[in-house]
The first five atom37 places (N, CA, C, CB, O) and aatype in JSON, in Angstrom:
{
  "aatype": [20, 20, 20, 20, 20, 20, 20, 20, 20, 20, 20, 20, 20, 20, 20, 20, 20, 20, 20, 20, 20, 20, 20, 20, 20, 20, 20, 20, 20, 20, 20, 20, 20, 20, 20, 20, 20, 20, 20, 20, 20, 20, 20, 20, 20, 20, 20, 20, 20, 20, 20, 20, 20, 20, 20, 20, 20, 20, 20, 20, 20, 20, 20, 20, 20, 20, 20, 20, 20, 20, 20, 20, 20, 20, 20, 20, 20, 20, 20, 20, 20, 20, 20, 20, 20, 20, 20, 20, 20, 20, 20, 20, 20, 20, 20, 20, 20, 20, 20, 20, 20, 20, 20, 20, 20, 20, 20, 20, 20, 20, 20, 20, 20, 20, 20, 20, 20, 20, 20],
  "atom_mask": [
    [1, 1, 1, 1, 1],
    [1, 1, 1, 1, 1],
    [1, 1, 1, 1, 1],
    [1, 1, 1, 1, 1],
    [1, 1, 1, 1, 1],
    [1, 1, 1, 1, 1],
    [1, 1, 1, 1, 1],
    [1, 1, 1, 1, 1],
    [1, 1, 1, 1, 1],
    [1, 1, 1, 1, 1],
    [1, 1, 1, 1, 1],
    [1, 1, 1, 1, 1],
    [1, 1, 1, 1, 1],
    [1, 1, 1, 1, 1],
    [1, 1, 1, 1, 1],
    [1, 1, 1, 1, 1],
    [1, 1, 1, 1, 1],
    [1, 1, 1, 1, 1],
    [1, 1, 1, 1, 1],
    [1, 1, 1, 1, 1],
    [1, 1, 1, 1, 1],
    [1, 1, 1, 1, 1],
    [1, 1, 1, 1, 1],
    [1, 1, 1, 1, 1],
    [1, 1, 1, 1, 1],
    [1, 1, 1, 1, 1],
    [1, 1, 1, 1, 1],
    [1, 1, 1, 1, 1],
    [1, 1, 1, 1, 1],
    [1, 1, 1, 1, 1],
    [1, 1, 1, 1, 1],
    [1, 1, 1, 1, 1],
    [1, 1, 1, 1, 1],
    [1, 1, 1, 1, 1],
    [1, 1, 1, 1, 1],
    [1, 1, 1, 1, 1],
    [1, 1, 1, 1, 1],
    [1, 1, 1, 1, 1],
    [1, 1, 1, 1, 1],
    [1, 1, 1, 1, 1],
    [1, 1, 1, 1, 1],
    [1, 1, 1, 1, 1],
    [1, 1, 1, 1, 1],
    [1, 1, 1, 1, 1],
    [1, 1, 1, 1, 1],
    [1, 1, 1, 1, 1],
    [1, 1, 1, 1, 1],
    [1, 1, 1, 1, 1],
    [1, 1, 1, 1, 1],
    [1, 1, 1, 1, 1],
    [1, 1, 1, 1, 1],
    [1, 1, 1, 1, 1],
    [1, 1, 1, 1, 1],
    [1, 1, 1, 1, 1],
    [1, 1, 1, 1, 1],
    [1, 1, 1, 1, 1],
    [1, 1, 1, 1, 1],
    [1, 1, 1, 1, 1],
    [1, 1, 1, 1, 1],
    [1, 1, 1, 1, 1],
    [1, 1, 1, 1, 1],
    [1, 1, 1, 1, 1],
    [1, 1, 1, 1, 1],
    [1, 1, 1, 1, 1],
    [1, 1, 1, 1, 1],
    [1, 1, 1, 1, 1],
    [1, 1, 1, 1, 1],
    [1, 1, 1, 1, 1],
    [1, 1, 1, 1, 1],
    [1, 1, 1, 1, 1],
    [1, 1, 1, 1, 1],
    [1, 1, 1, 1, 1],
    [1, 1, 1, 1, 1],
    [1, 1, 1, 1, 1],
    [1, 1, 1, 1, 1],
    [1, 1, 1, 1, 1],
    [1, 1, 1, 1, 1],
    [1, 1, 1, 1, 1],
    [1, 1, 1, 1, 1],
    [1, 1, 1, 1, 1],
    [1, 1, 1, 1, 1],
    [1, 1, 1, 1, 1],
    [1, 1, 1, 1, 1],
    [1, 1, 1, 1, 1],
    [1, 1, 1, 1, 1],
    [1, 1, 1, 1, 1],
    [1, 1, 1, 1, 1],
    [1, 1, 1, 1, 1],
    [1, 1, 1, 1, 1],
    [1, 1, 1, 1, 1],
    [1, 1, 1, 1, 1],
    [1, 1, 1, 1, 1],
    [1, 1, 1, 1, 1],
    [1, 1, 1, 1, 1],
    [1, 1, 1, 1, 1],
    [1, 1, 1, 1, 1],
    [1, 1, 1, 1, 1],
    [1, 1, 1, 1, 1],
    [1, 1, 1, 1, 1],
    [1, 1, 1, 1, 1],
    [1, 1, 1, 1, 1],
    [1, 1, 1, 1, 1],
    [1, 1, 1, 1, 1],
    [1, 1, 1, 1, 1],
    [1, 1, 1, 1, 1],
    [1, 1, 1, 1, 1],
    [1, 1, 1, 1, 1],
    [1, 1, 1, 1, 1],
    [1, 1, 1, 1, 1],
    [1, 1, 1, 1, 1],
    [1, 1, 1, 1, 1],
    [1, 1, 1, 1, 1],
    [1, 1, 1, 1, 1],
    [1, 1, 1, 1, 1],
    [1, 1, 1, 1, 1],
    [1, 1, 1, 1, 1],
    [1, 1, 1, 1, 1],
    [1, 1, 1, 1, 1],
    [1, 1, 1, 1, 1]
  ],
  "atom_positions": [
    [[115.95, 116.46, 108.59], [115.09, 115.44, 109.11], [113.64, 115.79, 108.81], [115.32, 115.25, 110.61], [113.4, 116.98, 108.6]],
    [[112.73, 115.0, 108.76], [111.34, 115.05, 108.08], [110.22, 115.63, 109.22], [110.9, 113.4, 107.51], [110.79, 116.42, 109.97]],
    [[109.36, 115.52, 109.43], [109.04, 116.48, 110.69], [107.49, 115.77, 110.31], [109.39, 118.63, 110.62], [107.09, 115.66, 109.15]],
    [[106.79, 115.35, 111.37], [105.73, 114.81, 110.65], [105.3, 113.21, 110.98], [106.15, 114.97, 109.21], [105.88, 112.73, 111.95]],
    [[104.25, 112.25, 110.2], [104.27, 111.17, 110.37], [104.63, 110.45, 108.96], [103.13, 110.88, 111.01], [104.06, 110.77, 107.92]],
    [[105.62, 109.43, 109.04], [105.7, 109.07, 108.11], [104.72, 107.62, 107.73], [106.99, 109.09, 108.06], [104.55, 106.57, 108.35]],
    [[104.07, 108.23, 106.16], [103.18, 107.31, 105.86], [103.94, 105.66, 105.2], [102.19, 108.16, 104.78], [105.09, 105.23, 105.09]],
    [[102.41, 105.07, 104.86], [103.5, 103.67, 104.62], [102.61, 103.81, 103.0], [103.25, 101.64, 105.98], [101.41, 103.84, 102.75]],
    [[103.47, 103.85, 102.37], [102.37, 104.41, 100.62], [102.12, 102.84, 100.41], [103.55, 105.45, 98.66], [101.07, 102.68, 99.79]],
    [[102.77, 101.61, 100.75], [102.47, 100.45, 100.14], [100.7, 100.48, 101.04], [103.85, 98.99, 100.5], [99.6, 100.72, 100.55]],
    [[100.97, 100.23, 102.0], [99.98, 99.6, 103.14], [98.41, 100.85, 102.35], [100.81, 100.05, 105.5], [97.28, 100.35, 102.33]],
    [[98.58, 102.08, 101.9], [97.48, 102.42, 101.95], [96.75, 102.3, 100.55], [97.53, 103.59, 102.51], [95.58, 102.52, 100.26]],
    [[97.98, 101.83, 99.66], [97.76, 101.29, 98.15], [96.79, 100.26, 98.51], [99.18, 100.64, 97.27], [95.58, 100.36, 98.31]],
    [[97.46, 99.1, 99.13], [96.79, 97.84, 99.14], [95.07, 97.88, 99.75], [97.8, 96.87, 100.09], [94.07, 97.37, 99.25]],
    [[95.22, 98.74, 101.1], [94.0, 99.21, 101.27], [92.78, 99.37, 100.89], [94.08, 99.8, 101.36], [91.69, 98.87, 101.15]],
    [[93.43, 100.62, 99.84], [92.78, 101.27, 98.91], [91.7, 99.88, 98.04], [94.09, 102.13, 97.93], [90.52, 99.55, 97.9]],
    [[92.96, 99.5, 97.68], [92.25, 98.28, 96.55], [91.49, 97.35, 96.88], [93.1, 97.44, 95.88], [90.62, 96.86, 96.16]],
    [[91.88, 96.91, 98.5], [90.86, 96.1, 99.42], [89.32, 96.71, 99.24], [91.35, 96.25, 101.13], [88.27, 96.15, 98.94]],
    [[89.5, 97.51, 99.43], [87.86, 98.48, 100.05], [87.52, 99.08, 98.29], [88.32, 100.52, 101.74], [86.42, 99.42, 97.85]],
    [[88.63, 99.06, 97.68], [87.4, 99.01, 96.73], [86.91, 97.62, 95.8], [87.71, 100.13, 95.71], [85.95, 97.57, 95.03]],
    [[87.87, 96.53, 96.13], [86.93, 95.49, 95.73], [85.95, 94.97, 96.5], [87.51, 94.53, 95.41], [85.2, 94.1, 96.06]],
    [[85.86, 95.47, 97.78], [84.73, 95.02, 98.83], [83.63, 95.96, 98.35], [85.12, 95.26, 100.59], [82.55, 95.38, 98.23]],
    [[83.63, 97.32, 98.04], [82.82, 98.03, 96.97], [82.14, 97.06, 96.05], [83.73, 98.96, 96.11], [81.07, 96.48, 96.24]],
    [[82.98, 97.0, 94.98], [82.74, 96.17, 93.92], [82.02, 95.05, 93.54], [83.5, 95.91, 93.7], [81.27, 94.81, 92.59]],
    [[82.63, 94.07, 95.01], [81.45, 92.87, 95.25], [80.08, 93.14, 95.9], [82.02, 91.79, 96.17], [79.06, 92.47, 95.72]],
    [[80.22, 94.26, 96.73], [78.48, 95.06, 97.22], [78.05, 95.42, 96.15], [78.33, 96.52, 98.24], [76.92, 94.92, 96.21]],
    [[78.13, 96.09, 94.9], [77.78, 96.53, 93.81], [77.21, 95.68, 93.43], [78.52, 96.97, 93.08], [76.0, 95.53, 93.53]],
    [[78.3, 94.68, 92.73], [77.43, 93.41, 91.95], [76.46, 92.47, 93.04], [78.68, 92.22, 91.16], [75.84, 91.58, 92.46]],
    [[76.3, 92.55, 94.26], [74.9, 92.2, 94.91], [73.99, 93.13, 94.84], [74.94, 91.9, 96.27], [72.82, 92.79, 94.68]],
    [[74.23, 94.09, 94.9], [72.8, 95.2, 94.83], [72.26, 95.26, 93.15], [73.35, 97.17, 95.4], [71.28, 95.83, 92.67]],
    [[73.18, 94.53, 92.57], [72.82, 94.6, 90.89], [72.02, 92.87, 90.99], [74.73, 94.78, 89.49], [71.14, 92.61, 90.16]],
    [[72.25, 92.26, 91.6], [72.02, 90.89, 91.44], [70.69, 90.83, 92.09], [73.13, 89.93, 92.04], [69.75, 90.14, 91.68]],
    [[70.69, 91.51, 93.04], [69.4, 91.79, 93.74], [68.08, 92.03, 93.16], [69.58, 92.79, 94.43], [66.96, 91.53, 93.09]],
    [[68.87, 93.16, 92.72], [67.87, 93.92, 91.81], [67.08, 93.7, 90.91], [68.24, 94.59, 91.3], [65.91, 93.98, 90.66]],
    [[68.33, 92.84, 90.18], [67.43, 91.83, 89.19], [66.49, 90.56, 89.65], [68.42, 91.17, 88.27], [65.39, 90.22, 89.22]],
    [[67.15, 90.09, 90.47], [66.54, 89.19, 91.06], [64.74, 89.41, 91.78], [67.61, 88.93, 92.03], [63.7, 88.81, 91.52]],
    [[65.09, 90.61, 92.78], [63.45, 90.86, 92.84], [62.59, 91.47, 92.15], [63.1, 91.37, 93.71], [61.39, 91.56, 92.42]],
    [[63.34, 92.07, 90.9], [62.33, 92.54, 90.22], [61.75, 91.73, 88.98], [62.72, 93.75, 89.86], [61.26, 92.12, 87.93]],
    [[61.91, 90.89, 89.32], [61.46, 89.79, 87.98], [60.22, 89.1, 88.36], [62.66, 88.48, 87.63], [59.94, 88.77, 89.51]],
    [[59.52, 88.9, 87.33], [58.25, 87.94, 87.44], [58.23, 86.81, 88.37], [57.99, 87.32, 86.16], [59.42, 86.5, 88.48]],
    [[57.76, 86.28, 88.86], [57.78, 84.95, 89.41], [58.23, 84.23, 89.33], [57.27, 84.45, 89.43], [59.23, 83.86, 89.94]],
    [[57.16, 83.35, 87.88], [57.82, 83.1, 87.43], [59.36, 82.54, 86.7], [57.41, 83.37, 87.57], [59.81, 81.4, 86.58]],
    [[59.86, 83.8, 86.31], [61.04, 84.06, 85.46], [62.28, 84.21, 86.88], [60.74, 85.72, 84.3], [63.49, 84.09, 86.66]],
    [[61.77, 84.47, 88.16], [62.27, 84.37, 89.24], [63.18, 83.07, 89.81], [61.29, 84.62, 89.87], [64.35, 82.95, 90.2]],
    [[61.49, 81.74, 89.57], [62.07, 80.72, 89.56], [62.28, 79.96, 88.57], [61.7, 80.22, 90.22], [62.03, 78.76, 88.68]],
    [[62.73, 80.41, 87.55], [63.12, 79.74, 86.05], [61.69, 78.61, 86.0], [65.08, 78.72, 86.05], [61.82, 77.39, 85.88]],
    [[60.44, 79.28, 86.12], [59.61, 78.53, 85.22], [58.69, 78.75, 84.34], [59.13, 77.93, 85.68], [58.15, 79.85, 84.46]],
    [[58.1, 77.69, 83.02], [57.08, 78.43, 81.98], [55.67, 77.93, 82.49], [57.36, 77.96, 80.21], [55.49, 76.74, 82.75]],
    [[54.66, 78.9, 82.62], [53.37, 78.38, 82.91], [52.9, 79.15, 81.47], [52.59, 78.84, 84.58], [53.22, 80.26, 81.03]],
    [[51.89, 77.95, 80.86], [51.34, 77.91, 79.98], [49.73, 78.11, 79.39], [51.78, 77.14, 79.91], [49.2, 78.35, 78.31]],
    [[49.21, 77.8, 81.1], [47.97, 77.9, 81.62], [47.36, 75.96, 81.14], [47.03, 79.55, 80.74], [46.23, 75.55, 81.4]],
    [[48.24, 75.27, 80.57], [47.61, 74.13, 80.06], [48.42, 73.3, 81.17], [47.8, 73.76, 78.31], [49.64, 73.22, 81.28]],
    [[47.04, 72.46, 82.27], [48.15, 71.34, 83.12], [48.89, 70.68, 82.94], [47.94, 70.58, 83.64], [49.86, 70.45, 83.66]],
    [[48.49, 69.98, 81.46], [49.45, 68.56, 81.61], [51.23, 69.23, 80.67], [48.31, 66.7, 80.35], [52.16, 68.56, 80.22]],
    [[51.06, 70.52, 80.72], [52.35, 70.75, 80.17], [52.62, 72.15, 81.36], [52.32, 71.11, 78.21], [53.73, 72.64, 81.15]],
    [[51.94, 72.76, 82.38], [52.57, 73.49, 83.64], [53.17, 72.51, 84.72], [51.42, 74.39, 84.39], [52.69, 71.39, 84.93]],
    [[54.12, 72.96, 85.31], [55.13, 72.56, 86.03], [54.44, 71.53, 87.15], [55.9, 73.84, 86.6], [53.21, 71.6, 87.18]],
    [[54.82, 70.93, 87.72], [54.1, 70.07, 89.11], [54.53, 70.82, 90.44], [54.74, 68.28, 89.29], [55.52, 71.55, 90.52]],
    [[53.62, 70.53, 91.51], [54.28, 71.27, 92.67], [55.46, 70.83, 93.51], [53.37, 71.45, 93.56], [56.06, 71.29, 94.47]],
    [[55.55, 69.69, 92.7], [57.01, 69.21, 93.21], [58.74, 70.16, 92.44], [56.97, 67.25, 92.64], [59.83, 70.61, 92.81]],
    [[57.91, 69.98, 91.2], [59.03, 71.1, 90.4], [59.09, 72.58, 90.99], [58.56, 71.35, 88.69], [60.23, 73.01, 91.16]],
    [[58.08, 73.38, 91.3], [57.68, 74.34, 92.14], [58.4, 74.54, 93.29], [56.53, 74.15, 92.45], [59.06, 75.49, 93.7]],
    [[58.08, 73.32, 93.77], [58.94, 73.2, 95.46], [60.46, 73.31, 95.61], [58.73, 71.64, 96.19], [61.0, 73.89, 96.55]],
    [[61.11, 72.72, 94.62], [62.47, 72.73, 93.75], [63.04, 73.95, 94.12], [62.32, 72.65, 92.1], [63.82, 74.31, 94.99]],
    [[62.36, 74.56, 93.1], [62.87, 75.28, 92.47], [62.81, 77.29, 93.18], [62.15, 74.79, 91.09], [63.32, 78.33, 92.76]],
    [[61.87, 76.93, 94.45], [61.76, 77.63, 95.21], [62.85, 77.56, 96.27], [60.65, 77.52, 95.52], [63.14, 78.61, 96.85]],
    [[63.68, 76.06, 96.7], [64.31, 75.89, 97.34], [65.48, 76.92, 97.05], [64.4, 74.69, 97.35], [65.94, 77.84, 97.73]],
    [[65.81, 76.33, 95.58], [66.85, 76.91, 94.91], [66.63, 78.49, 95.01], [66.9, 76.36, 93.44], [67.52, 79.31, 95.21]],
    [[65.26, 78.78, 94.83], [65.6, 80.81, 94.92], [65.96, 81.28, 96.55], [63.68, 82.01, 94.43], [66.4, 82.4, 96.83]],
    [[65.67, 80.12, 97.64], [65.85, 80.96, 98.79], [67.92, 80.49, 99.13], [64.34, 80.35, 100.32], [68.7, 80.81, 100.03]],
    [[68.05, 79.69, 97.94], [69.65, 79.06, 98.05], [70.05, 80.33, 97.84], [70.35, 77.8, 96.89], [70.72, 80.92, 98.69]],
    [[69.64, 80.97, 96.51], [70.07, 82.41, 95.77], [70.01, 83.34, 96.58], [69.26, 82.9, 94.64], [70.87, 84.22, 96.44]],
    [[68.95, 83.49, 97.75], [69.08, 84.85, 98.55], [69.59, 84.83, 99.33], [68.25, 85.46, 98.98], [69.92, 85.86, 99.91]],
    [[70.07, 83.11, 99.92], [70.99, 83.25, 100.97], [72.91, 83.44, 100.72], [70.6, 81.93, 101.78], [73.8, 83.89, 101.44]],
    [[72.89, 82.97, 99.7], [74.36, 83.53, 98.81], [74.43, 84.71, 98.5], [74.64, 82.97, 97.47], [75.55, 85.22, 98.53]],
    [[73.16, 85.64, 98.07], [73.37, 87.37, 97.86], [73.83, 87.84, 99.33], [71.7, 88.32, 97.36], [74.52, 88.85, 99.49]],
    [[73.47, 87.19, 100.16], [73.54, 87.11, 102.16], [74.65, 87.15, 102.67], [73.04, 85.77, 102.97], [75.02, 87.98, 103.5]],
    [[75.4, 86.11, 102.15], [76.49, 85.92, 102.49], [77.57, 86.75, 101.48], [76.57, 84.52, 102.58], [78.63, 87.16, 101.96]],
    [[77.24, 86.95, 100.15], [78.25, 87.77, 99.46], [78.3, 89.57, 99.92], [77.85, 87.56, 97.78], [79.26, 90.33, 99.88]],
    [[76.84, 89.84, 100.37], [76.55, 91.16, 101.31], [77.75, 91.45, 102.41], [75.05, 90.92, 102.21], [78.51, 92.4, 102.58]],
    [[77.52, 90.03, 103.18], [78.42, 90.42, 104.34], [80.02, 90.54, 103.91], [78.24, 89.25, 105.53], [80.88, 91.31, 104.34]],
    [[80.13, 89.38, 102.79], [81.75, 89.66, 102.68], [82.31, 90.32, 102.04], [82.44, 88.9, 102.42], [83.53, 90.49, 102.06]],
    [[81.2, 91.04, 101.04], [81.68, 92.61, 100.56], [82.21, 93.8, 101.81], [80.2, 93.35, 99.76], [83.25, 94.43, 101.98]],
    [[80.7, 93.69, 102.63], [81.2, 94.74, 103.35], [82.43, 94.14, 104.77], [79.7, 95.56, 103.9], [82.79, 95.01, 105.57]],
    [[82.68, 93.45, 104.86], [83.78, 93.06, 105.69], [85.25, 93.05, 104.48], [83.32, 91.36, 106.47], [86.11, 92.33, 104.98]],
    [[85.51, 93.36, 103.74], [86.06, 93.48, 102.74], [86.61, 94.88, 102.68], [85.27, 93.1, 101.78], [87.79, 95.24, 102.76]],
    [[85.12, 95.86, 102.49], [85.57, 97.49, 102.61], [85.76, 97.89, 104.16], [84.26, 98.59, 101.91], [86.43, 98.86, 104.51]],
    [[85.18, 97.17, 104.93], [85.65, 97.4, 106.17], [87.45, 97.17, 106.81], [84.69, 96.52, 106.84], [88.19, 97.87, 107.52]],
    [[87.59, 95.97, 106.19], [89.2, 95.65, 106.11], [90.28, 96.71, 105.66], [89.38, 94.53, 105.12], [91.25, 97.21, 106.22]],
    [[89.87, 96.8, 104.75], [90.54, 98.06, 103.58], [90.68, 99.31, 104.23], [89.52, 98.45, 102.19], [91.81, 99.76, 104.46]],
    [[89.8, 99.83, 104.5], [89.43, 101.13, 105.31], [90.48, 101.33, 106.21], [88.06, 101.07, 106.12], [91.39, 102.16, 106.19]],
    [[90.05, 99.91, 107.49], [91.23, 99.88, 108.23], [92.55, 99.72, 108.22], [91.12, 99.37, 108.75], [93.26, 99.89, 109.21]],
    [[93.03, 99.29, 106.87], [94.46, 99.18, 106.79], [95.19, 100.18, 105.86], [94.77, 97.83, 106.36], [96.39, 100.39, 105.67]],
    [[93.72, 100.9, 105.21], [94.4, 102.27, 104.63], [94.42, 103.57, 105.75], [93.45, 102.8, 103.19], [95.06, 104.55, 105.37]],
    [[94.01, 103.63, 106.63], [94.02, 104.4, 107.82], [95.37, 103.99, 108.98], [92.5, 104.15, 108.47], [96.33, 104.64, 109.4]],
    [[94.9, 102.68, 109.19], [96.37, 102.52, 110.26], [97.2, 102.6, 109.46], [96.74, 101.19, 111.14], [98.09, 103.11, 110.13]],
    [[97.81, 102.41, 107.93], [98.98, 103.26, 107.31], [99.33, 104.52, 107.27], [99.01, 103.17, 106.31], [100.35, 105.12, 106.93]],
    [[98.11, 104.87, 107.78], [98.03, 106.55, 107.64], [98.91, 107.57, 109.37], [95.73, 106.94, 107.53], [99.19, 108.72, 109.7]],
    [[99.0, 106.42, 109.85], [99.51, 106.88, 111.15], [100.69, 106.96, 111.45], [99.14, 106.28, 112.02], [101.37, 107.96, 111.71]],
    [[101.1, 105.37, 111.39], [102.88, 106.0, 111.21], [103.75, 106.05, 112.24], [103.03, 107.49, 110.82], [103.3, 105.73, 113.34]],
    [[104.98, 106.39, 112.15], [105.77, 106.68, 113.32], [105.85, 108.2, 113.61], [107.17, 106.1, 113.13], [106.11, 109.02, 112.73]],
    [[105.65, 108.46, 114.73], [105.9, 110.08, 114.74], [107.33, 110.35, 114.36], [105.64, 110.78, 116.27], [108.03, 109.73, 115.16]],
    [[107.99, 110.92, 113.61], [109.27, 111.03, 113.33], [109.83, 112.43, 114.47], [109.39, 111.29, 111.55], [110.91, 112.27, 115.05]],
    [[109.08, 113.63, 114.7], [109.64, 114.63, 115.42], [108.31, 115.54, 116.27], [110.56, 115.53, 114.3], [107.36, 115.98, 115.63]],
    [[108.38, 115.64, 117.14], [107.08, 116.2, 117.69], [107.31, 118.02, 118.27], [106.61, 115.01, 119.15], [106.47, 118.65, 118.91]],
    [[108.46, 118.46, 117.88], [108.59, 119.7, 117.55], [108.95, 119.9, 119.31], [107.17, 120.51, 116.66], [109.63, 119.28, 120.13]],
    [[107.96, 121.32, 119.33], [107.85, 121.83, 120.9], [106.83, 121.6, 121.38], [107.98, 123.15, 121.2], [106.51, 122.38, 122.27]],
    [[105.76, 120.33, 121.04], [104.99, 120.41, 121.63], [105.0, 119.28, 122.74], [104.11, 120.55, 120.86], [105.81, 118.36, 122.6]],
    [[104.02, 119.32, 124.0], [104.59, 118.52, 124.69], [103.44, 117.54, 124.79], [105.19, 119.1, 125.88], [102.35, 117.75, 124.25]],
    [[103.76, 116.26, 125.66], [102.49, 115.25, 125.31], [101.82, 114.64, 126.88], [103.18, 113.72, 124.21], [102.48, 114.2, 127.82]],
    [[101.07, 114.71, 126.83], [100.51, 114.63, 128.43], [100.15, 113.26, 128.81], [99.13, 115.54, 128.71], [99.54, 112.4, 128.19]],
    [[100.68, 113.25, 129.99], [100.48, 111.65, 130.33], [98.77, 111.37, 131.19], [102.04, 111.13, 131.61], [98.33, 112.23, 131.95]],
    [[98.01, 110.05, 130.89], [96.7, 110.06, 131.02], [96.69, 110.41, 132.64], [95.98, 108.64, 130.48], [97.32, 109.54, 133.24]],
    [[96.09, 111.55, 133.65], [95.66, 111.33, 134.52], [96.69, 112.41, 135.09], [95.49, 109.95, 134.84], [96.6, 113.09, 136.11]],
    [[97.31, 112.39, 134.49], [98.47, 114.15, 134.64], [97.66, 115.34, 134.39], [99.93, 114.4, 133.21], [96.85, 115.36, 133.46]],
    [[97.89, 116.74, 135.48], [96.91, 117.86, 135.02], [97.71, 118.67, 135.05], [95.68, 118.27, 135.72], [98.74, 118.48, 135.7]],
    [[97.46, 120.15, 134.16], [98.41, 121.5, 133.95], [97.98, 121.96, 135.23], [98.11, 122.68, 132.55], [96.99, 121.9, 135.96]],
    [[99.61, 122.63, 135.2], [99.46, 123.89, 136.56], [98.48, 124.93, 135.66], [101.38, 124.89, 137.2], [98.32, 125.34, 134.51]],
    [[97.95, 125.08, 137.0], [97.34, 126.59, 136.42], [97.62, 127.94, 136.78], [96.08, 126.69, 136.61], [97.04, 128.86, 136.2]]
  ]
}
């Protein structure tokens, strides 16, 4: 007989792969990020200023298109959280596989909450 806890190898496979695609999608936000704030203005909000008015953008195009970059940071926002609720998932289901049924607990004995040793 096996002596020990027996693991569940599927449950900590799947896990595994959970938490690391919740990895994976945090990655590609901190890469998306990255790029994202480190870019010109500009090139931030996909526009060309030329320094000549009647061919630079209007402040209505401006206004646009600013909307659209705070659309972009609120989707890096939301892909943040569901990365890490992702590796958080994973974690937990590669760990509670890790527990198991006690199969044999030997000679040791197990104390009930609020029970005390003689001394």
């Amino acid at each position: 007989m096996q002596s020990g806890v027996r693991h569940d190898l599927l449950g900590r496979i799947v896990g595994l792969l959970v938490f690391l695609v919740g990895v994976a999608l945090l990655g590609l936000v901190f890469a998306k990020a990255f790029a994202l704030f480190g870019a010109p203005p500009a090139e931030a909000l996909g526009l060309k200023f030329t320094g000549d008015p009647k061919r630079d953008p209007t402040a209505a195009l401006i206004g646009s298109q600013f909307g659209w970059l705070l659309f972009r940071i609120a989707y890096l926002f939301i892909m943040a959280i569901a990365g890490s609720l992702m590796s958080q998932k994973g974690i937990n289901l590669y760990f509670s596989s890790m527990k198991g049924h006690v199969v044999n607990i030997g000679h040791h004995e197990r104390e009930t909450p609020g029970s005390t040793r003689p001394s």
